[in-house]
N, C-alpha and C positions, 0 to 999 in steps of 0.2 A: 363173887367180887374179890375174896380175899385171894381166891388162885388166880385171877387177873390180874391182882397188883404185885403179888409173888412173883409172877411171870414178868410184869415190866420193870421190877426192881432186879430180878437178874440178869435182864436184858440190858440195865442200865449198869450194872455191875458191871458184865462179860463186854459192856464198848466202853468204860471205864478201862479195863487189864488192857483191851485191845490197842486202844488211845493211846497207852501208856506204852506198849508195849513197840507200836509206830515212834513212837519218840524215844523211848531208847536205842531204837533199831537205827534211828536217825541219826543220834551221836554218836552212839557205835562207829556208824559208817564215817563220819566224819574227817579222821585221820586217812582212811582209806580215800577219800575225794581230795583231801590235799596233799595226799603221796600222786594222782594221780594227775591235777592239774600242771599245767608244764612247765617249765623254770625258763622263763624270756629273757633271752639278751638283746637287748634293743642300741642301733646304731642309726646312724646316716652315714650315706657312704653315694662316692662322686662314682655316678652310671650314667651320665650325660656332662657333657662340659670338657672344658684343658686335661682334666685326669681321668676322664671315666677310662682310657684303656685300663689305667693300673689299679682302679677300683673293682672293677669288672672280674680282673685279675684276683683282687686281695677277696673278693666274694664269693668265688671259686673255692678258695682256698679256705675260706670260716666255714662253707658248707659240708667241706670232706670235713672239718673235726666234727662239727655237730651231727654228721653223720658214725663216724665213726666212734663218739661217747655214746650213742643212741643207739649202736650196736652191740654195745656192752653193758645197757640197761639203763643209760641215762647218766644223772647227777641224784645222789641219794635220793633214787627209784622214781625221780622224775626225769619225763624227757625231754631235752634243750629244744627250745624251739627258739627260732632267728627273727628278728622283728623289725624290719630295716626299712630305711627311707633315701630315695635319692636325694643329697644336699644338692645336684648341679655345680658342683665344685666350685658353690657359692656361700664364704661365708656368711652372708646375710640370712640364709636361710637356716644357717645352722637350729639359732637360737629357739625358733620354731618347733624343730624338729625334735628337738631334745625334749622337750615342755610337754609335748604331747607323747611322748614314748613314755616320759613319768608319772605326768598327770592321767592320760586318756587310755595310754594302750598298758598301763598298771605294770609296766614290764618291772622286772626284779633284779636284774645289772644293764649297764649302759657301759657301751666302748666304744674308743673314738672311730670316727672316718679315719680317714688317710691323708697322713700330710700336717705341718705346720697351722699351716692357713685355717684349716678346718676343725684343729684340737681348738685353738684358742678360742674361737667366740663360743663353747660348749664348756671351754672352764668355770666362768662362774657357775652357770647354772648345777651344776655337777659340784660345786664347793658350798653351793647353799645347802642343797639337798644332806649333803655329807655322804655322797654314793663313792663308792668303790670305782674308780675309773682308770681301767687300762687304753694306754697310749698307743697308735701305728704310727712310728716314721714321726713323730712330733723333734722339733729341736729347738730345745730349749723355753718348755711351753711350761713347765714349772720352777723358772729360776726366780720369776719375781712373787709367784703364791708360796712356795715352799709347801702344796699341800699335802699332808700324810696319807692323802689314799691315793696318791697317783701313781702309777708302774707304768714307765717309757719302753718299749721291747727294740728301740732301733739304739744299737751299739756303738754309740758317739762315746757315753763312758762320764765320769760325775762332771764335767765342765762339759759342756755339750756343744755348745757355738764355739769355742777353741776344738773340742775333740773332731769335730765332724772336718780340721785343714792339719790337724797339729803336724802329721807324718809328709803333709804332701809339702808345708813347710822345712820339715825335717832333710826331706830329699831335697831341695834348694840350698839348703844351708851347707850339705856334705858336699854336693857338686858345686861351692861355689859361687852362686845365685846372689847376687848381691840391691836387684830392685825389681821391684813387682807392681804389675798394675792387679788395679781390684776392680771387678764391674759385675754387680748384683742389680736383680728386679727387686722393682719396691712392692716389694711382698714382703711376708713375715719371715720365712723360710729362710731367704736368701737374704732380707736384713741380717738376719742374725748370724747368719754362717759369715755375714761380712764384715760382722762385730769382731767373732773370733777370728778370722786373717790377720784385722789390723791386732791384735793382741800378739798373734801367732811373728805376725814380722818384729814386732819391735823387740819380743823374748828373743830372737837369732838375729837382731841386729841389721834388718833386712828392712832397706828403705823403701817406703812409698810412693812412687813416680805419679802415679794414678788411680784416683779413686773416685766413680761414677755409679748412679743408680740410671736404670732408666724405665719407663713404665710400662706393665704389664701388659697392654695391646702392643707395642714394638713391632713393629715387622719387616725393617729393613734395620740390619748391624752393619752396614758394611761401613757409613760414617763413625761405630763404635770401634771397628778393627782399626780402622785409618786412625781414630785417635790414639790409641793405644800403640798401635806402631810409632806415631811420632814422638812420643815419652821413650824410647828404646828399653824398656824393661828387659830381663833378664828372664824373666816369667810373668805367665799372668793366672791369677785364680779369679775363676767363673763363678759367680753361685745363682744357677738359673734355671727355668721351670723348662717343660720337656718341649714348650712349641718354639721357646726364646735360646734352649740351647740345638735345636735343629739349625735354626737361624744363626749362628755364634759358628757352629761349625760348617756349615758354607761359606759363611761370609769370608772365614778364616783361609779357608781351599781357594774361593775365586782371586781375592785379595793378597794373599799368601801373610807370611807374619814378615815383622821385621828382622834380620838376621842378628840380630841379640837376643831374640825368644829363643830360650831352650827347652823352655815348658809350658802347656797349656794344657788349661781345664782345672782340676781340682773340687770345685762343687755343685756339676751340672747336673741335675735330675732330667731324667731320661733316655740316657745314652745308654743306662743296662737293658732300655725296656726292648726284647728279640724285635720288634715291627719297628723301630726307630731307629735302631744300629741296622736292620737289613735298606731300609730307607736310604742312609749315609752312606755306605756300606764301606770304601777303600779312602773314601775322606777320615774317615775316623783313627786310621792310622798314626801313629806316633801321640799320639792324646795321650794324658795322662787323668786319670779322673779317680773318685771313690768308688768304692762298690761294698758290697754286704756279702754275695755268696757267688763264685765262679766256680766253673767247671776244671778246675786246677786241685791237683792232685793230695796237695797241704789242708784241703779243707773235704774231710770223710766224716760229717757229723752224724750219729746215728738217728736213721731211719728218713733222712730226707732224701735219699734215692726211692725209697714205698712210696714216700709221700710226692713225691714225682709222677711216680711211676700212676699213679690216682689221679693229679692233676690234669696233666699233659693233654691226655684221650680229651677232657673234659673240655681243655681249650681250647681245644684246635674245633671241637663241635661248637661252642659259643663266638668265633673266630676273635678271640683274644691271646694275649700272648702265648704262643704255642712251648716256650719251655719252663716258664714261671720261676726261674734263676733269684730273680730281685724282690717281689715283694708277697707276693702267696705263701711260700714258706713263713715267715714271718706275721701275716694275719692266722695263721693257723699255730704260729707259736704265742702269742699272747693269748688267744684263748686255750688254751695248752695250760697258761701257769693258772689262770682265772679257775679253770676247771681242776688246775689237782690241788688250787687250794683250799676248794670247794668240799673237794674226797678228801684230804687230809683232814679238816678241821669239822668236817659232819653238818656243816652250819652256813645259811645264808647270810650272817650277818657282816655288814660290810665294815665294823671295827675290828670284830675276829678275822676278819681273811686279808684286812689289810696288816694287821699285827703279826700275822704267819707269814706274808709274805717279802714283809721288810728283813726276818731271820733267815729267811730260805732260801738255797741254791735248788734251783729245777734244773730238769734233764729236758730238754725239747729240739724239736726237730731241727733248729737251728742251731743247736749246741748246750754249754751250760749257760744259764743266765742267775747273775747273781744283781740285784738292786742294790742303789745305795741312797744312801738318807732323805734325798730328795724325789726318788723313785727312778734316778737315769739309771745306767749299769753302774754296777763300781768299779770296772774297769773297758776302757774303751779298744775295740776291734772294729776297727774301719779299716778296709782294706783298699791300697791304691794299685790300682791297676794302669796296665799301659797297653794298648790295642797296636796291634802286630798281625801282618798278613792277610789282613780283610778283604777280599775281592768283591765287589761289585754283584751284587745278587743276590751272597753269600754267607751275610753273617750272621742267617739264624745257623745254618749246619756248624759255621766255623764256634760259636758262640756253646754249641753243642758239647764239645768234647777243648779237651785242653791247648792252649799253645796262644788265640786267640785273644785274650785277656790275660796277661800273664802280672802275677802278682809281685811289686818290687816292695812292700812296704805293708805290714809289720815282718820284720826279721823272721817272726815263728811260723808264717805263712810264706814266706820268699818263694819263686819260682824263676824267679828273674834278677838280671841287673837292670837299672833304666839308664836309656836313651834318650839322647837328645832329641826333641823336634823333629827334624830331618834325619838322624839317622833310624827312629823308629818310622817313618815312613815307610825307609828301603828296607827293615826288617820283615825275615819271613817269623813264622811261627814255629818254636819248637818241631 
């Protein structure tokens, strides 16, 4: 009996140590399971609807970075993983989709879709939370929060709804330009870009002839051009979405402009996008509009020829924009700062990497980006461009290499003088 119980008291001992020995094993391992689980960045992003080309596009482009940190070992030895949902390039949905990326799918940063429209109904929720939230293409979506975690990556500059016309005003005011019509969709986007015009005219003394919203289904301008010609403005700035500036610029070719337009365009979203300019292709001529990055020689930022050169293959197989010039660069540069603020400061925490990121000048594929107090740039690079020599078929190849989009506006990017209207029509390309 007594070697019986001798026997099951070290039995009971030896699954005692063993017990123990499982649970230490367990903690042990513990650090190891959360080095290994993955670091989510969770979004919505338009794959169906008015923007899916350029979301399509901007998803391309997030995937090569999270590809290419995940080939260098991750983010502090976890791997990025993408966590994304189609908004339908519908704000309504947004709200949704963010809720469940924080509440359900437990992700650990959230970044915007693409576009005005679709930052905004995602700001509260992202201001309740107190999350870290980087910006694509938003304008002016933190002027009235002022919130300290938000980083904008599109180069409008600290006034965002003035910065995204200031230069295309600037070039009116040097040539002369003395009245301007306005006509924006009632959209967030283009409200705002049409706040900053009317600011932009009155700073250079530049009168108001006409000023019109009209709503987002729209599909016949040709009554907008005819109004606008009857105001004989001097110029007109556009600020409109990519189906309603298709529409803007035929209507403008069939109808022609009145002979006091010396300028047109200034805030149309999607005339960079390569399927929309090959669309238009020799209507697009003499425009004058914004742009971000052109194949002009003044703009050699390092490493977004690589980062091209990765794209491209990629879209031409997905059949979305085959040169990704406008907005892929750019979703791959916010998550660019997101992630080296992540390697600089060792830490998820989204008060530390927003506090690093308010000091910090990054290098990224689009250039240097530095932020300013409200999270836009601190200085803004909006680049005006004017379309020259487009033939009919032809504006992905032309869009390609330089002459095509030549740059009249900032000074430090110059490639060009501008034209008027009509004489940038008859222009070839460098």
């Amino acid at each position: 009996m007594k070697v019986r119980n001798l026997t099951i008291g070290r039995r009971l001992l030896l699954a005692g140590v063993a017990a123990s020995a499982v649970v230490a094993a367990g903690l042990a391992a513990q650090p190891a399971a959360a080095q290994d689980k993955p670091l989510k960045i969770g979004f919505g992003m338009a794959l169906t609807g008015g923007l899916a080309g350029a979301g399509k596009s901007a998803l391309i482009g997030m995937q090569i970075w999270a590809e290419d940190v995940n080939s260098r070992g991750g983010l502090l030895g976890r791997k990025v993983e993408l966590v994304y949902y189609d908004d339908q390039t519908n704000p309504a949905t947004v709200p949704g989709l963010y809720t469940k990326l924080l509440d359900v799918d437990k992700v650990d940063f959230v970044v915007s879709g693409y576009g005005t429209n679709l930052i905004a109904p995602a700001m509260p929720i992202v201001i309740q939370r107190n999350k870290i939230f980087m910006g694509l293409f938003g304008l002016g979506n933190n002027e009235e929060y002022k919130y300290g975690r938000y980083f904008q990556i599109l180069p409008a500059g600290p006034q965002p709804r003035r910065g995204i016309s200031s230069d295309y005003f600037v070039i009116a005011k040097e040539k002369g330009m003395k009245k301007v019509a306005i006509i924006a969709a009632d959209a967030e986007y283009a409200q705002n870009s049409a706040e900053g015009a009317r600011l932009n005219a009155k700073e250079h003394g530049i009168e108001v002839v006409y000023d019109k919203s009209y709503p987002p289904p729209t599909a016949d301008f040709s009554p907008i051009i005819r109004a606008i010609n009857a105001t004989n403005p001097d110029f007109v700035f556009a600020a409109s979405y990519p189906p309603d500036s298709v529409g803007l610029v035929r209507a403008l070719h069939e109808i022609g402009a009145a002979p006091t337009i010396k300028m047109f365009g200034g805030g149309m979203v999607g005339l960079q996008y390569a399927s929309v300019a090959d669309a238009l292709g020799a209507k697009l001529n003499g425009i004058v509009n914004y742009d971000y990055y052109v194949a002009e020689p003044t703009l050699k930022f390092d490493a977004i020829e690589e980062f091209l050169t990765k794209y491209q293959p990629r879209a031409k197989a997905a059949g979305v924009d085959p040169l990704g010039h406008y907005l892929p660069p750019w979703s791959y540069a916010y998550l660019q700062v997101l992630g080296a603020a992540i390697t600089a400061t060792k830490s998820t925490d989204d008060k530390v990497l927003s506090d690093y990121i308010h000091k910090t000048a990054f290098k990224t594929v689009v250039g240097d980006v530095k932020f300013g107090p409200h999270g836009e740039w601190e200085s803004h690079r909006v680049l005006f461009v004017q379309y020259k020599g487009i033939k009919d078929g032809a504006a992905i190849d032309a869009f390609a290499k330089p002459g095509a989009r030549q740059i009249i506006k900032p000074e430090q990017y110059k490639t060009a003088d501008w034209l008027s209207l009509d004489d940038g029509r008859k222009a070839m390309p460098k």
